[in-house]
C-alpha positions in Angstrom: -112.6 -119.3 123.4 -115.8 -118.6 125.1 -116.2 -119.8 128.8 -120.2 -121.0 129.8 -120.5 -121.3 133.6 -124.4 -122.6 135.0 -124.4 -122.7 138.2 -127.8 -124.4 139.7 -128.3 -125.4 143.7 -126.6 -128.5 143.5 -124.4 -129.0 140.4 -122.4 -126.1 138.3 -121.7 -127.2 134.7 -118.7 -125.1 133.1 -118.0 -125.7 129.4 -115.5 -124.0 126.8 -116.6 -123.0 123.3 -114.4 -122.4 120.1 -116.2 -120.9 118.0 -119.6 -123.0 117.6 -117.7 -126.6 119.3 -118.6 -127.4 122.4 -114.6 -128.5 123.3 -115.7 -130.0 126.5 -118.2 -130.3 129.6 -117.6 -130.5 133.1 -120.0 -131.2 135.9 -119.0 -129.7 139.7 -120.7 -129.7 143.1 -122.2 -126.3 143.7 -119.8 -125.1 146.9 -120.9 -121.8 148.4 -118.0 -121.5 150.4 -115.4 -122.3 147.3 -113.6 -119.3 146.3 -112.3 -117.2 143.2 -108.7 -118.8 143.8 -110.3 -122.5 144.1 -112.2 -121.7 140.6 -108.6 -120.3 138.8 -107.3 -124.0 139.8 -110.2 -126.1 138.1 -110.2 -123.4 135.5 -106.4 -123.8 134.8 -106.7 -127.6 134.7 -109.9 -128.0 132.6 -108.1 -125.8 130.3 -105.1 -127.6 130.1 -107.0 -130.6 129.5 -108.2 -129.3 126.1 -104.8 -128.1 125.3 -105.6 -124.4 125.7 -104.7 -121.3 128.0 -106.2 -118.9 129.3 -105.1 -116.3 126.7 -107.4 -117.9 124.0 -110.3 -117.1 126.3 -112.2 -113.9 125.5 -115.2 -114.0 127.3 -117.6 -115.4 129.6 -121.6 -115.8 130.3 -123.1 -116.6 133.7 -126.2 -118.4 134.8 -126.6 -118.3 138.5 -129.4 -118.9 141.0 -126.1 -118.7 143.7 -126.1 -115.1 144.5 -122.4 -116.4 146.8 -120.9 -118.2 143.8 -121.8 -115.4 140.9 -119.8 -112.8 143.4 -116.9 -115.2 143.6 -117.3 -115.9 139.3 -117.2 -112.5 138.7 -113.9 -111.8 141.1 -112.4 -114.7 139.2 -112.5 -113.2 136.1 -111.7 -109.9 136.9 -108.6 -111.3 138.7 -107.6 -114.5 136.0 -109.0 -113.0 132.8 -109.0 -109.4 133.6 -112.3 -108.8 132.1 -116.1 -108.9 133.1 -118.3 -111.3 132.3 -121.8 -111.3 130.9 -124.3 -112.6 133.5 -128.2 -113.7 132.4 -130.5 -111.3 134.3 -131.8 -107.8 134.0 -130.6 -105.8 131.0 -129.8 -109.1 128.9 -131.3 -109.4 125.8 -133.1 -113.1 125.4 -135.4 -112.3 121.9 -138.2 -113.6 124.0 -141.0 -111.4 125.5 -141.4 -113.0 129.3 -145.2 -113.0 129.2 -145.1 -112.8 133.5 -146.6 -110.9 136.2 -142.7 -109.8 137.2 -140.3 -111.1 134.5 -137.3 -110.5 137.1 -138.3 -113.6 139.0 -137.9 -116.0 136.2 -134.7 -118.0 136.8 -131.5 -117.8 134.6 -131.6 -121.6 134.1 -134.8 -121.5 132.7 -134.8 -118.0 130.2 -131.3 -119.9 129.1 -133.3 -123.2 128.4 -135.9 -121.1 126.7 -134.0 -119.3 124.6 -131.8 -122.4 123.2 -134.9 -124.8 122.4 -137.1 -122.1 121.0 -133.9 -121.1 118.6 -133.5 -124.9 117.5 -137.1 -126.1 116.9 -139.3 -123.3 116.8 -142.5 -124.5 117.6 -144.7 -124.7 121.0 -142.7 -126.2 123.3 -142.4 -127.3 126.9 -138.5 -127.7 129.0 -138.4 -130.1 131.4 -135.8 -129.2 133.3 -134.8 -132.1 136.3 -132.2 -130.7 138.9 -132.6 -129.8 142.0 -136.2 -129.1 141.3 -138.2 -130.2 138.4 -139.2 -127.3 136.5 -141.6 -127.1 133.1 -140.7 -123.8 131.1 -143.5 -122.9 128.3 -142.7 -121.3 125.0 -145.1 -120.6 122.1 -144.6 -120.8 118.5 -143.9 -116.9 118.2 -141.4 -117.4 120.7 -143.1 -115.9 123.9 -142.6 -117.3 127.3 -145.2 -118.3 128.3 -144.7 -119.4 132.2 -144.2 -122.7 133.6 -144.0 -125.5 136.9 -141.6 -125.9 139.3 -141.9 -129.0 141.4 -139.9 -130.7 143.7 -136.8 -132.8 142.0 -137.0 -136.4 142.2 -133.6 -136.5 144.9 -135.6 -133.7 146.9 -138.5 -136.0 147.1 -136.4 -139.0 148.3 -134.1 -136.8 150.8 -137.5 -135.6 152.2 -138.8 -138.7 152.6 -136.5 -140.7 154.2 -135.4 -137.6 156.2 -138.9 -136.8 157.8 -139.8 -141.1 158.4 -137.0 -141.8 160.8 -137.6 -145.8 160.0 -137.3 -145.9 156.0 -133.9 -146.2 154.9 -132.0 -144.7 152.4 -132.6 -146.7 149.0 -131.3 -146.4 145.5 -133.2 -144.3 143.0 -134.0 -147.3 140.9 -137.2 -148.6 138.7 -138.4 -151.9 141.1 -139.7 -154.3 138.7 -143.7 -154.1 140.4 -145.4 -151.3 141.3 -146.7 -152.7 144.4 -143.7 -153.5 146.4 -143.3 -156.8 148.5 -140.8 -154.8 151.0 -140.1 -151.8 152.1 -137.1 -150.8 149.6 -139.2 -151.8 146.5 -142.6 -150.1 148.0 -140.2 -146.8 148.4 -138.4 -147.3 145.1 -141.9 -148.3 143.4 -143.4 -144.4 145.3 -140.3 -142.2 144.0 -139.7 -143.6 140.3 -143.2 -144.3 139.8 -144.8 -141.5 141.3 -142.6 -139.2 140.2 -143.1 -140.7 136.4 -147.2 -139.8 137.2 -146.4 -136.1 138.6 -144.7 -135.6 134.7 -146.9 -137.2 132.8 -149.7 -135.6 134.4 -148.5 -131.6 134.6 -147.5 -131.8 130.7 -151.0 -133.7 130.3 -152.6 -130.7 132.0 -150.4 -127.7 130.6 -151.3 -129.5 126.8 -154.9 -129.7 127.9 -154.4 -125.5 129.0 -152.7 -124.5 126.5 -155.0 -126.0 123.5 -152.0 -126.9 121.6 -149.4 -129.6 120.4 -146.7 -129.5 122.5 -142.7 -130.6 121.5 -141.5 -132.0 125.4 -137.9 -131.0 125.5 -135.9 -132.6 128.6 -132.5 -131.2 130.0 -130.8 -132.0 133.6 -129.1 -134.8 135.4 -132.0 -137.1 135.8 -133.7 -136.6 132.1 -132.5 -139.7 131.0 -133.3 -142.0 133.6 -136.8 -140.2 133.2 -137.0 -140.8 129.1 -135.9 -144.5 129.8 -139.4 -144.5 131.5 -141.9 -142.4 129.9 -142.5 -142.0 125.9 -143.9 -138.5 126.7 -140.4 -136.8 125.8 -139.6 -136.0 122.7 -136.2 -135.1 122.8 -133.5 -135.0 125.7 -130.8 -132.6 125.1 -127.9 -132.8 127.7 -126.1 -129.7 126.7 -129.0 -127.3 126.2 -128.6 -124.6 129.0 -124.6 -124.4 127.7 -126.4 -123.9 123.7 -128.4 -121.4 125.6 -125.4 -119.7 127.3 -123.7 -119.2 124.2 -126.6 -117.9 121.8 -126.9 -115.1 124.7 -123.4 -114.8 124.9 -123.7 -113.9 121.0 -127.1 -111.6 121.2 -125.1 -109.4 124.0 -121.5 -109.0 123.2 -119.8 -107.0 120.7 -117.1 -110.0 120.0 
């Protein structure tokens, strides 16, 4: 069984493979203080909770933007597994030329996404990723990334606001039914979900208008399907495509 682990800034999703089934998902709060004995304990229970042990597992693959949680990752397997694990980064083979001024600054998240929606569709493409921040991930037909967007997420945007305006009020991220809001909720409400609809539709407006081509809109991340209940500019929202993308890698780079 094949453990994927992404960890982003605010959420870590873990998953076990067997073989090409995704047996189950799990969704954690990112905890930079948690450590490699806290991580055996949710390891031990998600395991159990597919019926499994930790002797059916033979390997790992990382994807961090978490420098503190990949060192504690790594010290749990060495310590529960007794092996290492594969981590997305330098020296990992993708199949896709990072068309980039410095390929090393690309995140993990994203090469993973790009690697897994290129490998099922195949054509030009753009990732919308929405986590912590929003990011847009170009790939072209021949399978070269291309480069992308990162934006501020839609809960960034929110926090921010009501953070720096000490009189708005924390609201929940919900469609009002106007855009121009009667009270101050709504008129919030109506700015993030709205606006932030606007900010997508426009950027993958403009990066089709750049690149000169059809593009297939691929969404991942917590918020994409609140944003595809919104828009009809997404083609296809895939929930589990950085853990598809964890275990093509995981394949391209082990000798299993």
């Amino acid at each position: 069984m094949l453990v994927v682990i992404d960890v982003g800034n605010t959420h870590t999703v873990l998953g076990f493979y067997r073989e090409e089934e995704l047996l189950d998902h799990w969704r954690i709060s990112t905890a930079s203080e948690r450590t490699r004995d806290e991580y055996i304990i949710l390891l031990q229970e998600f395991l159990r909770s597919v019926g499994a042990d930790r002797q059916e597992v033979y390997g790992m693959m990382i994807s961090c933007v978490v420098p503190s949680v990949l060192a504690e990752l790594l010290g749990l397997a060495h310590k529960y597994f007794h092996f290492r694990p594969l981590v997305v980064g330098p020296g990992i083979k993708t199949g896709l030329p990072i068309l980039l001024d410095n390929p090393r600054e690309v995140g993990a998240d994203r090469i993973v996404n790009a690697v897994a929606a290129y490998r099922i569709y195949k054509k030009n493409l753009v990732i919308v990723d929405f986590g912590t921040a929003t990011t847009f991930d170009c790939v072209s037909a021949k399978g070269e990334y291309l480069g992308g967007v990162i934006a501020p997420g839609m809960n960034i945007s929110m926090e921010a606001l009501c953070s720096r305006a000490s009189k708005l009020p924390r609201v929940e991220l919900r469609r009002p039914r106007e855009v121009v809001g009667k009270n101050t909720v709504h008129c919030m409400q109506s700015g993030i979900v709205y606006g932030y609809l606007s900010l997508v539709e426009g950027l993958i407006a403009r990066i089709k208008d750049e690149l000169k081509s059809d593009l297939l809109i691929v969404a991942t991340g917590g918020l994409a399907r609140i944003v595809d209940r919104e828009t009809d500019i997404i083609d296809y929202v895939d929930d589990f495509l950085t853990l598809k993308g964890l275990k093509l890698l995981y394949d391209m780079n082990s000798s299993k």
